[in-house]
Z-matrix of the N, CA and C atoms (Angstrom, degrees):
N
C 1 1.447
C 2 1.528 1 107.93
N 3 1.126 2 109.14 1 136.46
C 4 1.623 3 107.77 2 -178.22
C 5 1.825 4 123.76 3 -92.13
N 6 1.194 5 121.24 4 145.39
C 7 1.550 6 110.27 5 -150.81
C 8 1.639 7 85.43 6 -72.65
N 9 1.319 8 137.98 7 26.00
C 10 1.776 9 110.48 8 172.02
C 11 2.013 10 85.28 9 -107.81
N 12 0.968 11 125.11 10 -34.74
C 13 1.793 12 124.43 11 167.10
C 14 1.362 13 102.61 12 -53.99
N 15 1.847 14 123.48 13 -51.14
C 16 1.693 15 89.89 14 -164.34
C 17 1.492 16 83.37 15 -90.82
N 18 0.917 17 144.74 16 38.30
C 19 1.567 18 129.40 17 151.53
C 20 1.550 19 112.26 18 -77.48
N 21 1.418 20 104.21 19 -57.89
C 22 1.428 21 126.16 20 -163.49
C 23 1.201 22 95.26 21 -70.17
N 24 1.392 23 133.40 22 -45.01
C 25 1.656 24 127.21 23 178.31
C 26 1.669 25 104.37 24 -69.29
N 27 1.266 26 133.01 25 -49.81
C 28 1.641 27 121.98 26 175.97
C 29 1.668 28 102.28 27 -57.83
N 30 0.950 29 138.37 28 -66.68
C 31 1.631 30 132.73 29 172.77
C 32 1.293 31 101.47 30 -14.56
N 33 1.723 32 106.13 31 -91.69
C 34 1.634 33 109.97 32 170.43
C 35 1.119 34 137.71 33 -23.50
N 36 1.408 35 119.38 34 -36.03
C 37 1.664 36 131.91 35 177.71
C 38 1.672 37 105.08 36 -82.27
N 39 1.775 38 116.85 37 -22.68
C 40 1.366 39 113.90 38 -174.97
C 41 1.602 40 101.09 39 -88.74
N 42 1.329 41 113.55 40 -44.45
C 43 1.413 42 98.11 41 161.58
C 44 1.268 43 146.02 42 -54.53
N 45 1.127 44 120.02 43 -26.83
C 46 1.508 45 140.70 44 166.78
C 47 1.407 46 113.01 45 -59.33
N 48 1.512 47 122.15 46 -45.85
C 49 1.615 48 128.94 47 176.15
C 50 1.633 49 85.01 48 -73.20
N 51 1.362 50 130.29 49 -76.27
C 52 1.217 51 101.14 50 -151.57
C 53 1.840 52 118.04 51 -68.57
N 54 1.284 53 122.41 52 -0.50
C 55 1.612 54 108.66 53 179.36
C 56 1.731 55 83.41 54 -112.73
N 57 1.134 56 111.82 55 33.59
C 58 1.911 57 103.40 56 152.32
C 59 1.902 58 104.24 57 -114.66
N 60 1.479 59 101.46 58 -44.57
C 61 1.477 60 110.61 59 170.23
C 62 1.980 61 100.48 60 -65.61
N 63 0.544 62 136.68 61 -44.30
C 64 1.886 63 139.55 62 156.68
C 65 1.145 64 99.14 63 -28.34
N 66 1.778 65 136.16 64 -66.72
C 67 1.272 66 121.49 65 -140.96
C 68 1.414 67 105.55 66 -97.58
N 69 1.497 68 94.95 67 -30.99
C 70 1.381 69 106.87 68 172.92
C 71 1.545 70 135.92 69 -61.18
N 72 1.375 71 106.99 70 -28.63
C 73 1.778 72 120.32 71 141.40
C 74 1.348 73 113.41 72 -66.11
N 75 1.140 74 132.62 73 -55.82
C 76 1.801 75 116.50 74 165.28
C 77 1.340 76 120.47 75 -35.89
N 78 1.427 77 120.98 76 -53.01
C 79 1.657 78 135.48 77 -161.09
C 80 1.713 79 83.67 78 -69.24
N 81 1.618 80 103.36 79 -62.70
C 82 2.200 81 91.06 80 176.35
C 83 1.322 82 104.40 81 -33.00
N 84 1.181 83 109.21 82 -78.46
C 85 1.474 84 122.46 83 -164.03
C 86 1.927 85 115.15 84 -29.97
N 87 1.099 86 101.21 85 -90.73
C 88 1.442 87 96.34 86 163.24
C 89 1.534 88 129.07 87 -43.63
N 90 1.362 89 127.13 88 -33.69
C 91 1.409 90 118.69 89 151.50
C 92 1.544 91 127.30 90 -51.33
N 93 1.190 92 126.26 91 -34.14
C 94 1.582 93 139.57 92 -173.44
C 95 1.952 94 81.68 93 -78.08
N 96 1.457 95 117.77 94 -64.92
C 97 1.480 96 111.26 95 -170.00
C 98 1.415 97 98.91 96 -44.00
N 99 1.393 98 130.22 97 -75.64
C 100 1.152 99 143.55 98 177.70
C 101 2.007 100 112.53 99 -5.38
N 102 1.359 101 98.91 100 -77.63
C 103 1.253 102 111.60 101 169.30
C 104 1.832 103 115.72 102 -68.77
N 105 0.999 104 122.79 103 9.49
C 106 1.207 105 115.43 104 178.30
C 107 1.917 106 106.11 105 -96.39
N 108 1.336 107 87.19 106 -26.80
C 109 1.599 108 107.37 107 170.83
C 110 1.269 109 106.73 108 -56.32
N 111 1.401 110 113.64 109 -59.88
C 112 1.775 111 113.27 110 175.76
C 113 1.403 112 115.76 111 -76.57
N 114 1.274 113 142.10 112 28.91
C 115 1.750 114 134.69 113 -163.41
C 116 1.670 115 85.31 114 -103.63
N 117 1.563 116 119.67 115 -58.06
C 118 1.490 117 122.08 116 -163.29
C 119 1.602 118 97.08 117 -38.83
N 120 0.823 119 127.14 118 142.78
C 121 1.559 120 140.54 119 150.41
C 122 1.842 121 129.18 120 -61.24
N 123 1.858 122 92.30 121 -43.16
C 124 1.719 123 90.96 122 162.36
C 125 1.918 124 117.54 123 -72.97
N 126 1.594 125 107.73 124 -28.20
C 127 1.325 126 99.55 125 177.69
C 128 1.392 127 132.95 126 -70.00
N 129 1.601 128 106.07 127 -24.62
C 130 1.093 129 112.18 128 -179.04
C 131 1.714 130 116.51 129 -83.68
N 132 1.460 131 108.69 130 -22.95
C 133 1.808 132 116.56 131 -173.29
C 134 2.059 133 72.10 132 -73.57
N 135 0.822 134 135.55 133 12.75
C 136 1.748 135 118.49 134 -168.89
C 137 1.772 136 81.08 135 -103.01
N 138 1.005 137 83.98 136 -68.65
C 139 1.512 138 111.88 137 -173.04
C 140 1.452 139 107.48 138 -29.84
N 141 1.154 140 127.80 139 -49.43
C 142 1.595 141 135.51 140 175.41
C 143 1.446 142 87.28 141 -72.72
N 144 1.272 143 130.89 142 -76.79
C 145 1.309 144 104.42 143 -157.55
C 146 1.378 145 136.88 144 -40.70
N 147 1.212 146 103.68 145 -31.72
C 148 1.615 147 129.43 146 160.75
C 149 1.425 148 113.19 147 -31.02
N 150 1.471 149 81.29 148 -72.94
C 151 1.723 150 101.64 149 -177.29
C 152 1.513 151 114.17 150 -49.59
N 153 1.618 152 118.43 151 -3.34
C 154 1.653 153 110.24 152 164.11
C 155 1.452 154 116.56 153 -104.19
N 156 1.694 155 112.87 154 30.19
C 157 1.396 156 114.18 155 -160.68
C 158 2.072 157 125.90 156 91.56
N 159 0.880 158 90.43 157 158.15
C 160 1.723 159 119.97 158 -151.33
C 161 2.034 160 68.44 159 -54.68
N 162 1.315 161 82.12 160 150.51
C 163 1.778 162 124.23 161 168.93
C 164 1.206 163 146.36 162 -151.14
N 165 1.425 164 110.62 163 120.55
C 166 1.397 165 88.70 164 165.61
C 167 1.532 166 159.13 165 -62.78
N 168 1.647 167 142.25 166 -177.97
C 169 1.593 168 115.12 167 168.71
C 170 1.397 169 95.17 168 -45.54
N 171 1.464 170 117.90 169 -64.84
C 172 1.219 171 138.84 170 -152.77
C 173 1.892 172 119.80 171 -44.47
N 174 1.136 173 108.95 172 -26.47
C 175 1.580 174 130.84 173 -158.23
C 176 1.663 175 93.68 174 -93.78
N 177 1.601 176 106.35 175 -47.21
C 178 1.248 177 107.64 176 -157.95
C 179 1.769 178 113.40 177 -92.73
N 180 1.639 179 110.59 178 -14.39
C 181 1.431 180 128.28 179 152.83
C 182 1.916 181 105.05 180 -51.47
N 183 1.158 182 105.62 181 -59.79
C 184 1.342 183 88.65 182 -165.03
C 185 1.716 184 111.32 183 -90.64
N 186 0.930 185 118.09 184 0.66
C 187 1.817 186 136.05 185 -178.21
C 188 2.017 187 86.33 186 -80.04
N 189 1.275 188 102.95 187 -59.28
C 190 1.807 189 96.81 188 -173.94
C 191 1.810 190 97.42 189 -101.98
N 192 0.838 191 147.34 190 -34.67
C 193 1.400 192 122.81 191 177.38
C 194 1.785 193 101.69 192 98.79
N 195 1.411 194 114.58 193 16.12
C 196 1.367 195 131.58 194 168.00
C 197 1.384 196 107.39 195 -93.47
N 198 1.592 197 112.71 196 146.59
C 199 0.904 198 112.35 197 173.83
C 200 1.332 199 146.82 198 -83.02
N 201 1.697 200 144.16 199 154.75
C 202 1.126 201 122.87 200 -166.44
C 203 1.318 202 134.00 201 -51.11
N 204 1.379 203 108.67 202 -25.98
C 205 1.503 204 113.48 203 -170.07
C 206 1.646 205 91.14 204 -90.71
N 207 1.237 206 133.81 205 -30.61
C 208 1.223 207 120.57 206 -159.63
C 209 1.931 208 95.16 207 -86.07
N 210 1.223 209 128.33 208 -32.27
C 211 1.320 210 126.54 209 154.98
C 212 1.253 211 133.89 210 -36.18
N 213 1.110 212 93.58 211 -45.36
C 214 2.166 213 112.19 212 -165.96
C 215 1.478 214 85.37 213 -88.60
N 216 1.492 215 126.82 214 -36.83
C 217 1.981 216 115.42 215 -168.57
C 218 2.020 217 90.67 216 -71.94
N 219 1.375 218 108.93 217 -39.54
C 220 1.299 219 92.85 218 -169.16
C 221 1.014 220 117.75 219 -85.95
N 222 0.971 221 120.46 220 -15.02
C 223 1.968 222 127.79 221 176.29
C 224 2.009 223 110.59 222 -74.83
N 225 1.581 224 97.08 223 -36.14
C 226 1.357 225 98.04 224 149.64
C 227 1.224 226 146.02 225 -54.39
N 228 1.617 227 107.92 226 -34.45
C 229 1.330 228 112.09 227 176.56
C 230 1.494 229 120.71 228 -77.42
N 231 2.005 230 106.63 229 -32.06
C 232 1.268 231 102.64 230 -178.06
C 233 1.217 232 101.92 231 -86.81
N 234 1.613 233 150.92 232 14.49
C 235 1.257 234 143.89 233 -175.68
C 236 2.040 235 97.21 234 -98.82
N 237 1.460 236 113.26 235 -38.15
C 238 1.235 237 113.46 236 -177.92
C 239 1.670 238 100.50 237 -78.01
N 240 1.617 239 132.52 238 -6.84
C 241 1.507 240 114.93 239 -160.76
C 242 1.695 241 92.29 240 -102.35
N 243 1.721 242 107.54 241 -15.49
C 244 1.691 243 114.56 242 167.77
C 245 1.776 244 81.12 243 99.76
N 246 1.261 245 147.03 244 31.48
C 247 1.117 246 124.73 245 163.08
C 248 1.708 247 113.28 246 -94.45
N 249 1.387 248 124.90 247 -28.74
C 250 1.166 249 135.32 248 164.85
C 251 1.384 250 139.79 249 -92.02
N 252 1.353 251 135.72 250 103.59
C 253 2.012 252 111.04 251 -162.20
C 254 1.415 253 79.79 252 -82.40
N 255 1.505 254 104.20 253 -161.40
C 256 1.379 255 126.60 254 -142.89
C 257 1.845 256 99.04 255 -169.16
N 258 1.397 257 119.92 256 127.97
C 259 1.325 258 114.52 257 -176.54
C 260 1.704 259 96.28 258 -158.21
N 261 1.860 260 103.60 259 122.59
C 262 1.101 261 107.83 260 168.52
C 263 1.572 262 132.40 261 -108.20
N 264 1.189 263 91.57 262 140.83
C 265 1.699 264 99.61 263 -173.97
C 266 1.501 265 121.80 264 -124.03
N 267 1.333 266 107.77 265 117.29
C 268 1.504 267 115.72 266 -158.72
C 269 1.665 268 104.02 267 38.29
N 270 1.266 269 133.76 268 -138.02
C 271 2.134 270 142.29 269 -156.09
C 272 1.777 271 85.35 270 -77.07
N 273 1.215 272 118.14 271 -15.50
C 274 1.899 273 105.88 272 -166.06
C 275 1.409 274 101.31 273 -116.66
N 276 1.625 275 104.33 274 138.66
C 277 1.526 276 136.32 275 167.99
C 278 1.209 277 109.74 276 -81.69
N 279 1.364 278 136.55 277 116.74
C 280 1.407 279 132.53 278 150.53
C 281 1.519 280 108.14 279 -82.79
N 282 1.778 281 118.44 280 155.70
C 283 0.823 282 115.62 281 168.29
C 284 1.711 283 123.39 282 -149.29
N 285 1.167 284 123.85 283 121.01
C 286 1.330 285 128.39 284 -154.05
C 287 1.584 286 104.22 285 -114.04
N 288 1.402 287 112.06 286 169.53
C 289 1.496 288 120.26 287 166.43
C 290 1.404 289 108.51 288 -81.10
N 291 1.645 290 106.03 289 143.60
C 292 1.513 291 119.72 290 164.40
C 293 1.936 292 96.97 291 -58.62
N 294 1.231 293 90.47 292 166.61
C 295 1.130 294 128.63 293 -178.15
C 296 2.476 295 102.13 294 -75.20
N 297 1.544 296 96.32 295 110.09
C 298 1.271 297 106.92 296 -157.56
C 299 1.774 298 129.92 297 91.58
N 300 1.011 299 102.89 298 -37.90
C 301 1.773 300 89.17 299 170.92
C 302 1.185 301 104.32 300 -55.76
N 303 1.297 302 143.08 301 -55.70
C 304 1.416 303 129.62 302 -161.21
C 305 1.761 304 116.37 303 -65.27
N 306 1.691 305 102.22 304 -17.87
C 307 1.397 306 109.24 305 160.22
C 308 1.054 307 119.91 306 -62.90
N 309 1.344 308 116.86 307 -56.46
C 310 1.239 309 142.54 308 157.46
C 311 1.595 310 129.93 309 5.57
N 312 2.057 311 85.46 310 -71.98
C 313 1.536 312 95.71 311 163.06
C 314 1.410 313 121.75 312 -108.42
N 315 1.520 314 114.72 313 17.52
C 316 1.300 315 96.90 314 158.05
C 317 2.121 316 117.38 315 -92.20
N 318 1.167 317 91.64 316 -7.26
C 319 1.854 318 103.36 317 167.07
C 320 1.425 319 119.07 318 -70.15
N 321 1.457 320 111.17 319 -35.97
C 322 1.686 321 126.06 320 168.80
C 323 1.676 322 95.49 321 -55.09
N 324 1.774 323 115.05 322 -66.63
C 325 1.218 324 114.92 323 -166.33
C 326 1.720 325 118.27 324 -40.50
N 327 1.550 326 107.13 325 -31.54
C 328 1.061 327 101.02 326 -166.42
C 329 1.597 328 105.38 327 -88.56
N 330 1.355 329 107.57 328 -34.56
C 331 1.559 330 87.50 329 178.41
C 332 1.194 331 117.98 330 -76.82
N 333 1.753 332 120.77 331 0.66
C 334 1.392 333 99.08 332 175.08
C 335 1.862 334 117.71 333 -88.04
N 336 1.782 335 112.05 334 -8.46
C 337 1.158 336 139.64 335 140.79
C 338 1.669 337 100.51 336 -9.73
N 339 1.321 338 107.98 337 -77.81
C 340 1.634 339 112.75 338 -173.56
C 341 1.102 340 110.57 339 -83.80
N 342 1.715 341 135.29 340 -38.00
C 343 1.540 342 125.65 341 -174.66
C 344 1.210 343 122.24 342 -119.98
N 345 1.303 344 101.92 343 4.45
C 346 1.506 345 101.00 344 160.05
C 347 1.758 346 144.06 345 4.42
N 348 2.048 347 92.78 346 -67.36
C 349 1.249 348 118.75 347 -146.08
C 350 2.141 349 75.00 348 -96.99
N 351 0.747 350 131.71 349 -0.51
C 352 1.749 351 137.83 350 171.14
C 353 1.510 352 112.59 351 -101.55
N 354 0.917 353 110.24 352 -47.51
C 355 1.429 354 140.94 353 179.18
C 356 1.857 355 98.99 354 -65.37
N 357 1.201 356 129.04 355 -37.99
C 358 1.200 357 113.52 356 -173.65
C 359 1.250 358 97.48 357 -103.45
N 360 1.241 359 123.81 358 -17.92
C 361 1.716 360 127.93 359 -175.91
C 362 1.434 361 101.37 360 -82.92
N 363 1.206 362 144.17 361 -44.18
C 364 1.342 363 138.45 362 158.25
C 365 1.586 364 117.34 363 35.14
N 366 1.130 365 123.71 364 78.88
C 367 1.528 366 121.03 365 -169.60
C 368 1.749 367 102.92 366 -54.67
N 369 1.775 368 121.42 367 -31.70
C 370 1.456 369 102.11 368 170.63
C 371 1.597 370 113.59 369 -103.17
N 372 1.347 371 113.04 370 -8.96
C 373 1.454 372 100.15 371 176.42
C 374 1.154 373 140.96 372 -118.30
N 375 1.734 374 78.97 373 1.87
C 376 1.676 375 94.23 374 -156.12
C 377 1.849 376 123.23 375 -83.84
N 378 1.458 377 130.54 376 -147.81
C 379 1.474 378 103.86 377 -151.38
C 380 1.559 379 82.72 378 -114.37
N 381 1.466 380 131.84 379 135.62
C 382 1.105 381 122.13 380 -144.26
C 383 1.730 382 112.37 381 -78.52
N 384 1.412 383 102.82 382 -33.50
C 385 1.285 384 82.68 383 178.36
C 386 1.454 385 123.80 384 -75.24
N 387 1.187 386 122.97 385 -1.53
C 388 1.894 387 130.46 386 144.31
C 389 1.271 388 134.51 387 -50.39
N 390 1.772 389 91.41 388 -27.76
C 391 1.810 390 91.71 389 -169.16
C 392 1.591 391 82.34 390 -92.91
N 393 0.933 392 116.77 391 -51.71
C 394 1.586 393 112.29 392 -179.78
C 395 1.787 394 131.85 393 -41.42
N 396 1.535 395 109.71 394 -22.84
C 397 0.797 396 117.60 395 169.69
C 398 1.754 397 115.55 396 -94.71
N 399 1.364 398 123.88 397 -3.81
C 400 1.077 399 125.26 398 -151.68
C 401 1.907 400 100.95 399 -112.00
């Protein structure tokens, strides 16, 4: 092999690590966004409701006991982040999960299945009267 080939092949091989280390900070990146979508507590009680089929503002106000405007701001946000479509029929919006969130959180369910009882004790995240007891 001549040293201008293993040049051009080490180049090539350095580019390759760095636009894999590149995408692979993107894929973080948008994963952390991803889950930042699910951290709120009102989005996610949305989010389950979802997960039993398409809803309205109206369905999902009285399903959580949140209010309309605070529904429609959050149903907005997950309709602009692409986690929720949106379909209108005659004056009413239905609104359902994309395709995978509901996988999504039934994969959470399971690992919280096993870590739950860590997971709620969480000295920084966890649910306080857990960490308090823990």
């Amino acid at each position: 092999m001549t040293a201008h080939i293993r040049s051009a092949s080490r180049k090539s091989i350095t580019e390759h690590r760095y636009v894999s280390t590149l995408l692979s900070m993107i894929d973080t990146e948008l994963r952390a966004t991803l889950f930042h979508g699910f951290s709120d507590r009102s989005r996610l009680a949305i989010l389950e409701q979802l997960a039993g089929g398409e809803r309205r503002v109206s369905d999902i106000v009285a399903a959580t006991g949140f209010t309309q405007p605070n529904v429609s701001g959050h149903l907005a946000c997950l309709w602009d982040c692409g986690l929720v479509a949106r379909e209108k029929r005659g004056r009413e919006v239905y609104y359902r999960l994309v395709k995978g969130v509901g996988e999504l959180l039934g994969a959470a369910d399971l690992v919280l299945e096993q870590a739950g009882d860590t997971v709620g004790a969480c000295p920084r995240y966890g649910i306080p009267s857990q960490r308090a007891a823990a």
